[in-house]
C-alpha positions as CSV (number, residue, x, y, z in Angstrom):
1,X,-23.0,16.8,-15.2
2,X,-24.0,16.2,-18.3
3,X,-24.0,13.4,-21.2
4,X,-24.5,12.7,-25.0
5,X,-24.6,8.6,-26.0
6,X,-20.8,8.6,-25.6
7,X,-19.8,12.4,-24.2
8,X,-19.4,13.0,-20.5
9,X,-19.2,16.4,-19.3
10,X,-18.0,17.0,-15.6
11,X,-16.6,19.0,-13.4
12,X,-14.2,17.5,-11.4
13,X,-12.8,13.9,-12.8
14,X,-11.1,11.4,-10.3
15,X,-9.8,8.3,-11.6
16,X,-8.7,5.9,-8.7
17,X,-10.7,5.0,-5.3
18,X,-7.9,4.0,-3.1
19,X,-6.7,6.4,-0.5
20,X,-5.7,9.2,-2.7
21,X,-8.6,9.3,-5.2
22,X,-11.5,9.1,-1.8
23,X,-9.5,11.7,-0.3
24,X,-9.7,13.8,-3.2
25,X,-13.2,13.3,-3.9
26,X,-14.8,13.9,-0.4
27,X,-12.6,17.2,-0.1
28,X,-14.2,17.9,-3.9
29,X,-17.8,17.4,-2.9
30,X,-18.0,18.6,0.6
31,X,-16.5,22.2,-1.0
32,X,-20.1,21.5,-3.2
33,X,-18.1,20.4,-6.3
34,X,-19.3,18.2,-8.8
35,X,-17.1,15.0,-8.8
36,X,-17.7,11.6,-10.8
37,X,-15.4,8.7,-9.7
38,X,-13.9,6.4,-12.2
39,X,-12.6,3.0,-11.0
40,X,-11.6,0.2,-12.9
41,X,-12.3,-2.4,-10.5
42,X,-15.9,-3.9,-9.3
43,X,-17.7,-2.6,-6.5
44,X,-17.8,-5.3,-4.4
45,X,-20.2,-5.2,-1.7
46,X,-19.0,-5.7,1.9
47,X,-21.6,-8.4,2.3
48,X,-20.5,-10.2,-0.2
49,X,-16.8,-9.8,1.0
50,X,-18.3,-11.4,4.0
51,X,-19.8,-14.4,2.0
52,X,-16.8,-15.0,0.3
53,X,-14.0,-17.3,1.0
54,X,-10.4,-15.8,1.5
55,X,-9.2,-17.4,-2.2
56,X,-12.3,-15.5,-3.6
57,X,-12.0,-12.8,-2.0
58,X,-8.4,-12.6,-3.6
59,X,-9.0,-13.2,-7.0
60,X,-12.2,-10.8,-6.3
61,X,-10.1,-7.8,-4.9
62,X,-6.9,-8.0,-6.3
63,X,-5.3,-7.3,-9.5
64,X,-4.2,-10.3,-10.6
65,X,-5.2,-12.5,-7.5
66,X,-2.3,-10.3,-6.1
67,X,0.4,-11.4,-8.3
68,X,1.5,-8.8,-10.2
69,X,5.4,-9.8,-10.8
70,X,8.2,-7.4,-10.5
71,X,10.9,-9.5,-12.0
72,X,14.2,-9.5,-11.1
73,X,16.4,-11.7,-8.6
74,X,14.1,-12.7,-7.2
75,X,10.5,-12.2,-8.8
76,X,8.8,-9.9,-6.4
77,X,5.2,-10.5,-6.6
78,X,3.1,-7.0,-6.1
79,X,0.1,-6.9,-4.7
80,X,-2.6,-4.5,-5.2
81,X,-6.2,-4.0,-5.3
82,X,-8.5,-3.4,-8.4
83,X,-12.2,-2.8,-7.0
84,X,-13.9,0.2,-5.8
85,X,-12.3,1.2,-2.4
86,X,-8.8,0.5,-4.0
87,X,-6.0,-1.3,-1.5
88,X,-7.4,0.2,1.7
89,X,-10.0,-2.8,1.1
90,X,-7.0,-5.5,1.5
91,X,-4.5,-3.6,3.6
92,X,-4.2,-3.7,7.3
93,X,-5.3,-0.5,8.0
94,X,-2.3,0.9,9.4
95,X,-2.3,4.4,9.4
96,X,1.2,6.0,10.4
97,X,2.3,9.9,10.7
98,X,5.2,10.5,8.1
99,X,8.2,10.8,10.4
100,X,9.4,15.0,10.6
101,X,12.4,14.1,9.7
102,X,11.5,12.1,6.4
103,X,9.3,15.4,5.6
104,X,12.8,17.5,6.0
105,X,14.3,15.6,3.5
106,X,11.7,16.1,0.8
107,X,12.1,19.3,2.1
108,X,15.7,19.7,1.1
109,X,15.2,17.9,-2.2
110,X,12.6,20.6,-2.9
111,X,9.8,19.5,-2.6
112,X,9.2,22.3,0.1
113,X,4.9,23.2,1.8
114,X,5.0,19.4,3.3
115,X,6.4,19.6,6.3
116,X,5.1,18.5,9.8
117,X,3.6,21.5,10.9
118,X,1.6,21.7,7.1
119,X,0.5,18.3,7.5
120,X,-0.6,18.3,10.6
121,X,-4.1,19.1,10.8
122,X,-4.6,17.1,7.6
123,X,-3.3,13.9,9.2
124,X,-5.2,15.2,12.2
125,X,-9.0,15.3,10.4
126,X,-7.9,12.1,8.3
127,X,-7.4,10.5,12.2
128,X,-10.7,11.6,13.3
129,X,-12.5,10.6,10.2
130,X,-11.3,6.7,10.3
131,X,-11.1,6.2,13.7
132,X,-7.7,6.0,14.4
133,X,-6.5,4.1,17.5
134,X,-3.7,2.0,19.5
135,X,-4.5,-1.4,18.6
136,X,-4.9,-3.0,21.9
137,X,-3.9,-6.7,22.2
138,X,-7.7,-7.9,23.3
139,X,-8.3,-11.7,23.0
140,X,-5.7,-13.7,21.2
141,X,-2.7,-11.3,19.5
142,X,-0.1,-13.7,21.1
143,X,1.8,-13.2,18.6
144,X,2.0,-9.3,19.1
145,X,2.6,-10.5,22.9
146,X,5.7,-12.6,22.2
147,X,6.9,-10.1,20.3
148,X,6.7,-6.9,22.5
149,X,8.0,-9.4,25.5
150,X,11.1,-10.3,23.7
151,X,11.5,-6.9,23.0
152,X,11.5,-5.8,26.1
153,X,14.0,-7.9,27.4
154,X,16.2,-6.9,24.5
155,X,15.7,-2.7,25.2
156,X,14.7,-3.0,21.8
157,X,12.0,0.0,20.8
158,X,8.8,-1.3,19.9
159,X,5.0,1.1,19.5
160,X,1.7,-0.4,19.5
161,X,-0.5,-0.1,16.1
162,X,-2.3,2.8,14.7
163,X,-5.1,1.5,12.8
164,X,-8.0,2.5,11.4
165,X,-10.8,-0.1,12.7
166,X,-14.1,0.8,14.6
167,X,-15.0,-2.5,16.8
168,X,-12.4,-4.9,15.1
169,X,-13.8,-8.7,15.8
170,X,-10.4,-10.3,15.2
171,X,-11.4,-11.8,11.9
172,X,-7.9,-12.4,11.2
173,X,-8.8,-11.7,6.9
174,X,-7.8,-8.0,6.2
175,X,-5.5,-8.9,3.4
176,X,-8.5,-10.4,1.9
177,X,-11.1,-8.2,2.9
178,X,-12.5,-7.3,6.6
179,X,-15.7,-9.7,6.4
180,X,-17.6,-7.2,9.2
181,X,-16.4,-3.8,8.0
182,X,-14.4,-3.0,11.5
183,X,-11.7,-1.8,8.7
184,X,-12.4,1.4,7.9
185,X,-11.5,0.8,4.2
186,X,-12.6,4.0,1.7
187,X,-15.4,1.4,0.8
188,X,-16.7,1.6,4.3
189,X,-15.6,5.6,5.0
190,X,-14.7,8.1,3.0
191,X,-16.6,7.2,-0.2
192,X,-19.8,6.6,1.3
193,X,-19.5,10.0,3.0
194,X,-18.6,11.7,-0.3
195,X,-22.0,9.8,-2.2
196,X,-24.0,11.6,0.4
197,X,-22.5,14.9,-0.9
198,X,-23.5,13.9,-4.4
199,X,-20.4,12.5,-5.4
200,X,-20.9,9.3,-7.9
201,X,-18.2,6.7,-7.8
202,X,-18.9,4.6,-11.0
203,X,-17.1,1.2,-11.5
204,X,-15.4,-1.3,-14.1
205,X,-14.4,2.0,-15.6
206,X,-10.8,1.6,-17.3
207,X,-9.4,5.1,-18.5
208,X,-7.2,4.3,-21.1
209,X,-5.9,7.7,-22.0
210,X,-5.7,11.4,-21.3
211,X,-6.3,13.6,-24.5
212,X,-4.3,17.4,-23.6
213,X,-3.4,20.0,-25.9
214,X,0.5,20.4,-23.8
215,X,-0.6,21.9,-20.9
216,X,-4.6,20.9,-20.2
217,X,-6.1,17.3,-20.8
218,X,-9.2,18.1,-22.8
219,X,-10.5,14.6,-23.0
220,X,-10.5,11.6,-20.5
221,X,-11.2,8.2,-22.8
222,X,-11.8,5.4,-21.0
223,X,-14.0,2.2,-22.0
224,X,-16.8,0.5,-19.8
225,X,-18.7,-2.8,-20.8
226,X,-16.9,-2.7,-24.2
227,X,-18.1,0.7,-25.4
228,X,-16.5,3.7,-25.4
229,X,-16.7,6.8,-23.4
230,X,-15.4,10.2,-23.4
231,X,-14.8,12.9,-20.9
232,X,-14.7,16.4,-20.9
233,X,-13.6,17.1,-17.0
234,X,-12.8,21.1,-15.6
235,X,-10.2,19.7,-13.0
236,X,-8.6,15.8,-13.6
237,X,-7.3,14.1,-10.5
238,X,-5.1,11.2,-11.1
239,X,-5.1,7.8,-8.7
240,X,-5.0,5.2,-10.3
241,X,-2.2,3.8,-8.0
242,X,1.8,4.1,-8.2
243,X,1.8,2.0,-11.3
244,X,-2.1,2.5,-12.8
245,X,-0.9,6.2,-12.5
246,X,2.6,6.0,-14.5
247,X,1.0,3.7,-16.9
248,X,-1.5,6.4,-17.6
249,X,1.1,9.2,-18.2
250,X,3.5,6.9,-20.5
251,X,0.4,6.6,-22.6
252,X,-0.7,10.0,-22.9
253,X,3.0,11.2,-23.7
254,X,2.7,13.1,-20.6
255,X,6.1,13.8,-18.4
256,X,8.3,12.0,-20.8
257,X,10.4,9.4,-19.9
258,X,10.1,10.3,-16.2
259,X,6.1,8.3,-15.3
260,X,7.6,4.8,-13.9
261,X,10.9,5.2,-14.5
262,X,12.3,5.2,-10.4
263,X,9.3,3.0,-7.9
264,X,10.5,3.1,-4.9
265,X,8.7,0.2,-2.9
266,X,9.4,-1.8,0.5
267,X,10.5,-5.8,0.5
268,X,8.7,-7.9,2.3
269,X,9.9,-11.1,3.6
270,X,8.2,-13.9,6.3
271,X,9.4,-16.0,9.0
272,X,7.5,-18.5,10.5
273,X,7.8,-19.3,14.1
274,X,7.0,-22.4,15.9
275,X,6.7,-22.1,19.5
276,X,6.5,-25.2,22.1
277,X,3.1,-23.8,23.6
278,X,-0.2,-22.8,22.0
279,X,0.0,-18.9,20.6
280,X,-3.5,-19.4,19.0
281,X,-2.2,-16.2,16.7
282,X,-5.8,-17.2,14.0
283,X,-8.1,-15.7,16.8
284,X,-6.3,-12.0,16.6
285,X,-5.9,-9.6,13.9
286,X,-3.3,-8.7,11.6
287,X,-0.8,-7.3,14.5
288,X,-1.3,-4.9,17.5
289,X,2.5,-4.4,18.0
290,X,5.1,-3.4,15.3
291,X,9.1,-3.4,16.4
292,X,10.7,-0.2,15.1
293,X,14.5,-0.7,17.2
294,X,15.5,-0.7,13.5
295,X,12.9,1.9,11.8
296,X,16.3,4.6,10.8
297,X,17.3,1.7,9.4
298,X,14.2,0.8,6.9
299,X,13.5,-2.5,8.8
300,X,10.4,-3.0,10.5
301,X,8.8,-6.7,12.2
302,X,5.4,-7.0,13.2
303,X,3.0,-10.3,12.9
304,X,0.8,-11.3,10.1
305,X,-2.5,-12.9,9.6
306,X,-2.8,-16.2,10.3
307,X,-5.1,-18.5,8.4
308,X,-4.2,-22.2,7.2
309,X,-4.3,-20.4,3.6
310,X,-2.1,-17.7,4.6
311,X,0.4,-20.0,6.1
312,X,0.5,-22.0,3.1
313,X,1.6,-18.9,1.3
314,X,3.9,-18.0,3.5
315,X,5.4,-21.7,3.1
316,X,5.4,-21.6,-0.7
317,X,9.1,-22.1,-0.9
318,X,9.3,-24.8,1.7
319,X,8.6,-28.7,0.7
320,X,5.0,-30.1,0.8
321,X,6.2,-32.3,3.9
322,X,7.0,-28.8,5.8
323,X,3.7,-27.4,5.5
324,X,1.5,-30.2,6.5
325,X,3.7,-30.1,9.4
326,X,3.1,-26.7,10.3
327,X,-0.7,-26.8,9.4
328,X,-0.6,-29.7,12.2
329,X,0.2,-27.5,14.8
330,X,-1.5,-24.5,14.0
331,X,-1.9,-23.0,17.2
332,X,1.6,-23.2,18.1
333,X,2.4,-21.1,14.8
334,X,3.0,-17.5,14.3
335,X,4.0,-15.5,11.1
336,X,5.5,-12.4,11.2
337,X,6.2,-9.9,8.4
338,X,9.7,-8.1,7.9
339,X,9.0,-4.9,6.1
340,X,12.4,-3.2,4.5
341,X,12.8,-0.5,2.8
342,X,15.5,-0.9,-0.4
343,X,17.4,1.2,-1.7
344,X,16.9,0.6,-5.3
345,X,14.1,0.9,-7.8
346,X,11.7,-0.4,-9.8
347,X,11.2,0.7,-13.7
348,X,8.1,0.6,-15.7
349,X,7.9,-0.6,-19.0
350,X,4.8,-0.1,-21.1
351,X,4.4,-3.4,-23.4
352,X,1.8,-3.4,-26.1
353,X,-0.3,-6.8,-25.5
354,X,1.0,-6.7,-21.6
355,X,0.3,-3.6,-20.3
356,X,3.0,-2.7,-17.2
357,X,6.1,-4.6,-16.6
358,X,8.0,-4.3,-13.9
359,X,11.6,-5.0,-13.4
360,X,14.1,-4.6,-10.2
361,X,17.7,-5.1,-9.4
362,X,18.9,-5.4,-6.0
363,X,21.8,-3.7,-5.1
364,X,24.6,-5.2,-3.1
365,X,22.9,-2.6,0.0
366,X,20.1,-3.9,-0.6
367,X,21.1,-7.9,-0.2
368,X,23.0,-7.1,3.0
369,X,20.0,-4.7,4.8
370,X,18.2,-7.9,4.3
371,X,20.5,-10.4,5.8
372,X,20.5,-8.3,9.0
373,X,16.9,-8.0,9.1
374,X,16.5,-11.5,8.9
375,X,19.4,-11.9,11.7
376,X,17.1,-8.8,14.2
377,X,14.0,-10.9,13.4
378,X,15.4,-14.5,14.6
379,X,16.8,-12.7,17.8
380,X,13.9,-11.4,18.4
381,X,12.1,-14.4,17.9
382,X,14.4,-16.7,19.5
383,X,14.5,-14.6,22.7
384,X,10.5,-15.2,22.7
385,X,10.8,-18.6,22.8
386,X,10.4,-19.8,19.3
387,X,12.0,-23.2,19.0
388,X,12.0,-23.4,15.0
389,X,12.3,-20.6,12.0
390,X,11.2,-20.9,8.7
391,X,12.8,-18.3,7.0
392,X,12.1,-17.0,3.7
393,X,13.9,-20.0,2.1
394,X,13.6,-23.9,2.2
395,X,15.6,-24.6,5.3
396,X,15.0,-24.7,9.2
397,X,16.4,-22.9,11.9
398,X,16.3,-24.1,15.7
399,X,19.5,-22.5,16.9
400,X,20.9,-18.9,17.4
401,X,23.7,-20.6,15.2
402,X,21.9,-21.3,12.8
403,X,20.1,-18.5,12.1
404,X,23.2,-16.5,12.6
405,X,24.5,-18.6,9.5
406,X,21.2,-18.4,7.7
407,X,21.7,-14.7,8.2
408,X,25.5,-13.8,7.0
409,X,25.3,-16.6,3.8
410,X,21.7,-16.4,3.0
411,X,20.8,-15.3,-0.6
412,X,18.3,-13.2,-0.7
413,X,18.1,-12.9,-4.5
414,X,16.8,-16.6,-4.0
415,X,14.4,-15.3,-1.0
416,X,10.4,-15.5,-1.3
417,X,10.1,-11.9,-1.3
418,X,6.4,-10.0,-1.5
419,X,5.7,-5.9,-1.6
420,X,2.9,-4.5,-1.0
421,X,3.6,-0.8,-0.7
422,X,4.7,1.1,-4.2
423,X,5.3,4.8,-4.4
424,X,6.9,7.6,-5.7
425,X,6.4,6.7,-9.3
426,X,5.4,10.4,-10.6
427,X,7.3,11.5,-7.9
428,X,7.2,15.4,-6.7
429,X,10.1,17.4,-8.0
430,X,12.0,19.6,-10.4
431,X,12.2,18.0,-13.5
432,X,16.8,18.6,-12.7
433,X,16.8,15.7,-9.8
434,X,13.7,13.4,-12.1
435,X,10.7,15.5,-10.5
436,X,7.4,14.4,-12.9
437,X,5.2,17.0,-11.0
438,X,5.4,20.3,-9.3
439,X,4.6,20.7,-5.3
440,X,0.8,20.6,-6.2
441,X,1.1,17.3,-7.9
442,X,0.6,18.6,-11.6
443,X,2.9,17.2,-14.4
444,X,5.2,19.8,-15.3
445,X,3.5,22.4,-17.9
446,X,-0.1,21.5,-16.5
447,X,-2.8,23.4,-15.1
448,X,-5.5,21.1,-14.5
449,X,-4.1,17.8,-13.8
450,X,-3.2,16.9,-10.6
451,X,-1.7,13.4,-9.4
452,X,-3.8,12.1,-6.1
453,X,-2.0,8.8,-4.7
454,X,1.2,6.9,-3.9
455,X,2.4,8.0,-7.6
456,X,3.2,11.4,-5.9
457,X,5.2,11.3,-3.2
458,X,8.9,12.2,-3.4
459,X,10.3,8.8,-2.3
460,X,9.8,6.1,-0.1
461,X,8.4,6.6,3.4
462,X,9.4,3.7,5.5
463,X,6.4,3.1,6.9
464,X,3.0,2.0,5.9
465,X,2.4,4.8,3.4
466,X,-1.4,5.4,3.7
467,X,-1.9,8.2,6.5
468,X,0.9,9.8,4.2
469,X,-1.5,9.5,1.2
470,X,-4.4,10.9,2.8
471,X,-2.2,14.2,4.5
472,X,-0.3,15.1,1.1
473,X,-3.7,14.4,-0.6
474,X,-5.7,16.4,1.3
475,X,-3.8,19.6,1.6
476,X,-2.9,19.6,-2.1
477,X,-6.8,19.4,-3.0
478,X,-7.7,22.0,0.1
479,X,-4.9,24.5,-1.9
480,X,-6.7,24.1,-4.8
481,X,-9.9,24.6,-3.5
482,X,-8.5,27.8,-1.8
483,X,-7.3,29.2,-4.7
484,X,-8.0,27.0,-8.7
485,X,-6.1,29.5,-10.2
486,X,-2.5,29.1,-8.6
487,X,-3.1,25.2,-7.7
C-alpha cells in the first residue's frame, strides 16, 4: 500500500475486527492479498486484560461499558465490544453449527448457496482453526451439573458446550475478557495469524463514511487521533457490527431506508438460584452444559459467570438488602442465563449529536414466549434443588406455586432484560421481502462492497450466532477470491 500525508491507497479495506471482519482478513491475506484493518476500538493487549479488574476491563472493552440502550418496554441494554478483536474478546466463546433446518429457511426466502452442505467445510476449517471442543465439566461447573441432572430427570434434551478455548483455567471472566487467553478470541487467533501473512490491523480508527459513485465506494473517510484520513481501497469489506454496519450505510445513502431498519436480536433474562449446599459455581467457567428441550422454540438455559460483580448485576432490580444477602452465601449461588429468541425487531435511527438509537416493541408473542421460559427455567431449577429464585424482577420464589404465578402474571415489559447477540441488520435478500444485500453480501447495485458480520445474515439464528459468522463469512470471501469478477 501506499500513502500521501492524508491518502491511503490499498487493496483490500476491512473495517471491523470481530468475527466477520478476522475472517475476512485472514482469507484475504493467506490468498496473498494486501489487506489493512480498520477498528475503531483500542488494541488492548491480553496482558493488560489480565491486569485489569473486571469493571475495567468493561469500560476498557465495551462500547459504552456495555450499555448501549435499546429502549422500549423495557430498556434493553446491548452489549458489545469496541477494541481490536471485536465481541469475540467478551463473549463466551460458543461456537454453534447453524441448525439445517434454519439454513432451509433462508433458503426458501432466497437467500439460496448457504445451505448445510455449502457451509460445511467452512464451519469445518473455522472448528479446527479455534479449537473447538465439548466443554467438559472439570473442577467446579456445579452449576452446569445441577442443571444437566435436573434435566435428566425431566427427559428434557440438554448438549454439552462447543467452545472455542485451548486449556481454559476456569477464570470465570469471559464477559470481561479471558485474563489467560484460553478463549480463542480473534485477538488471540485469527488476527495474529493473518499479521503474519502481512495483514495490518490498525486501531482507534473510526470510518465515518463511504464515498461511492452508485455502484463502487471510491473513498473510505474515516478520522484517527483527530486528523483525517482517506482511503482509496480495490475491494471494501464491511464489519463494523450489526449496528456499526447499518450506521455506516444510513450515512453513506447506501441501501436506502433498508440499513437498520429490522434487528433481529435474542432477550436475555437471569435467574438466580440459591441452593441449600455449596455449588462453588466462581471456580468454573461461563457454562459447560446448555438445555435446548425448548431450542424449536427460541428458548435456551445455560449458567453464567459468577463473580460477586456479576451477581450484583444480575441483582440490579432487586433491593440492596437482597444482594448483600446473596453475596453472603456466595457459594451456594448460581446464575443462569435464559436466551430467547423474539419475534420482533429493533429499528435504527441515525441522530445527529447521538449517533445510533435503538428502539424495540415487544409484541404480545413475544411477552408470553417469555413467561414460559421463565416457567421451563424454574422447573428446571426447582427439580435441581434450588430452594429460592430470583427472577428477573424484585420478588422471590421458593415454591413451584410461586414461580408458576410469577410465570403466568409476570410482566416482562417491567423485566431486567440484557441482549447480547444482534443480527441481520443489512440482512441478505431481494430488495421485494427488505433484502439490503445480494447472496454475496454486496448492497444492491454494488460491485465492490461486501458486508462481513452479523449485519448480513437473513435473520435470527437462535443460537449463539458466531460459528454462523465465521461459515457465511468465509465462503462469501473464498467466492470472491475464486472469481472478483462475479463476487
Amino acid at each position: 500500500m501506499t500513502s500521501t500525508a492524508r491518502t491511503v491507497r490499498c487493496d483490500a479495506l476491512v473495517i471491523g475486527s470481530g468475527a466477520g471482519g478476522s475472517t475476512a482478513a485472514l482469507e484475504l491475506a493467506g490468498a496473498g492479498r494486501e489487506v489493512l484493518v480498520l477498528e475503531e476500538g483500542p488494541l488492548i493487549s491480553q496482558a493488560r486484560i489480565a491486569q485489569a479488574s473486571p469493571p475495567e476491563n468493561l469500560r476498557l472493552l465495551y462500547r459504552q461499558g456495555g450499555l448501549v440502550p435499546i429502549h422500549g418496554a423495557p430498556t434493553i441494554p446491548f452489549g458489545e465490544a469496541r477494541c481490536v478483536g471485536g465481541t469475540t474478546v467478551v463473549n463466551g466463546g460458543l461456537l454453534w453449527r447453524p441448525p439445517d433446518r434454519l439454513l432451509e429457511h433462508w433458503a426458501s426466502t432466497g437467500v439460496d448457496g448457504f445451505r448445510a452442505h455449502h457451509l460445511a467445510p467452512h464451519l469445518t476449517e473455522v472448528e479446527r482453526r479455534l479449537g473447538v471442543i465439548d466443554q467438559s465439566p472439570g473442577r467446579g461447573n456445579g452449576d452446569s451439573v445441577l442443571l444437566t441432572q435436573a434435566a435428566d430427570r425431566l427427559g428434557w434434551h440438554w448438549a454439552p458446550a462447543r467452545r472455542a478455548v485451548r486449556g481454559c483455567r476456569h477464570a470465570n471472566r469471559c464477559v470481561t475478557g479471558c485474563p489467560t487467553g484460553a478463549k480463542q478470541s480473534m485477538l488471540v487467533s485469527y488476527l495474529p495469524a493473518a499479521e503474519q501473512l502481512a495483514a495490518v490491523v490498525q486501531p482507534d480508527t473510526r470510518v465515518v463514511r463511504l464515498e461511492h459513485d452508485g455502484t463502487r465506494v471510491t473513498a473510505v473517510h474515516a478520522l484517527r487521533g483527530g486528523r483525517r484520513l482517506r482511503y482509496l481501497p480495490r475491494t471494501v469489506f464491511l464489519a463494523a457490527g450489526p449496528i456499526g454496519s447499518a450506521l455506516l450505510l444510513r450515512r453513506s445513502a447506501i441501501g436506502g431506508r433498508g440499513p437498520g431498519r429490522a434487528i433481529a436480536f435474542h432477550v436475555n433474562f437471569r435467574t438466580v438460584a440459591r441452593f441449600s449446599e455449596p455449588v462453588r459455581a466462581t471456580e468454573g467457567t461461563i457454562f459447560t452444559a446448555q438445555l435446548q428441550e425448548f431450542a424449536d422454540r427460541g428458548v435456551r438455559v445455560m449458567p453464567a459467570n459468577l463473580t460477586p460483580g456479576s451477581l450484583a448485576a444480575a441483582l440490579a432490580a432487586h433491593p440492596a438488602g437482597t444482594v448483600d444477602r446473596m453475596l453472603a452465601q456466595l457459594d451456594r449461588i448460581a446464575v443462569y442465563t435464559t436466551q430467547v429468541s423474539v419475534r420482533t425487531t429493533a429499528r435504527l435511527s441515525a441522530v445527529p449529536g447521538l449517533g445510533a438509537v435503538l428502539r424495540h416493541r415487544l409484541t404480545g408473542g413475544d411477552r408470553d414466549l417469555l413467561r414460559s421460559a421463565f416457567r421451563h427455567t424454574a422447573e428446571l431449577l426447582l427439580e435441581a434443588g434450588s430452594v429460592e429464585l430470583l427472577p428477573p424482577a424484585p420478588t422471590s420464589l421458593t415454591t413451584a406455586a410461586q414461580a408458576t404465578d410469577f410465570a403466568l402474571h409476570g410482566r416482562p415489559e417491567t423485566w431486567d432484560l440484557i441482549s447480547v447477540h444482534a443480527m441481520a441488520s443489512c440482512r441478505m435478500g431481494p430488495p421485494a421481502i427488505g433484502g439490503v444485500c445480494d447472496a454475496q453480501g454486496r448492497p444492491h447495485g454494488f460491485t465492490n462492497l461486501r458486508l462481513c458480520d452479523a449485519s448480513v445474515l437473513p435473520g435470527a439464528t437462535g443460537i449463539s450466532p458466531q460459528e454462523t459468522i465465521m461459515g457465511f463469512c468465509r465462503l462469501m470471501t473464498a467466492r470472491h477470491l475464486e472469481d472478483p469478477t462475479r463476487y
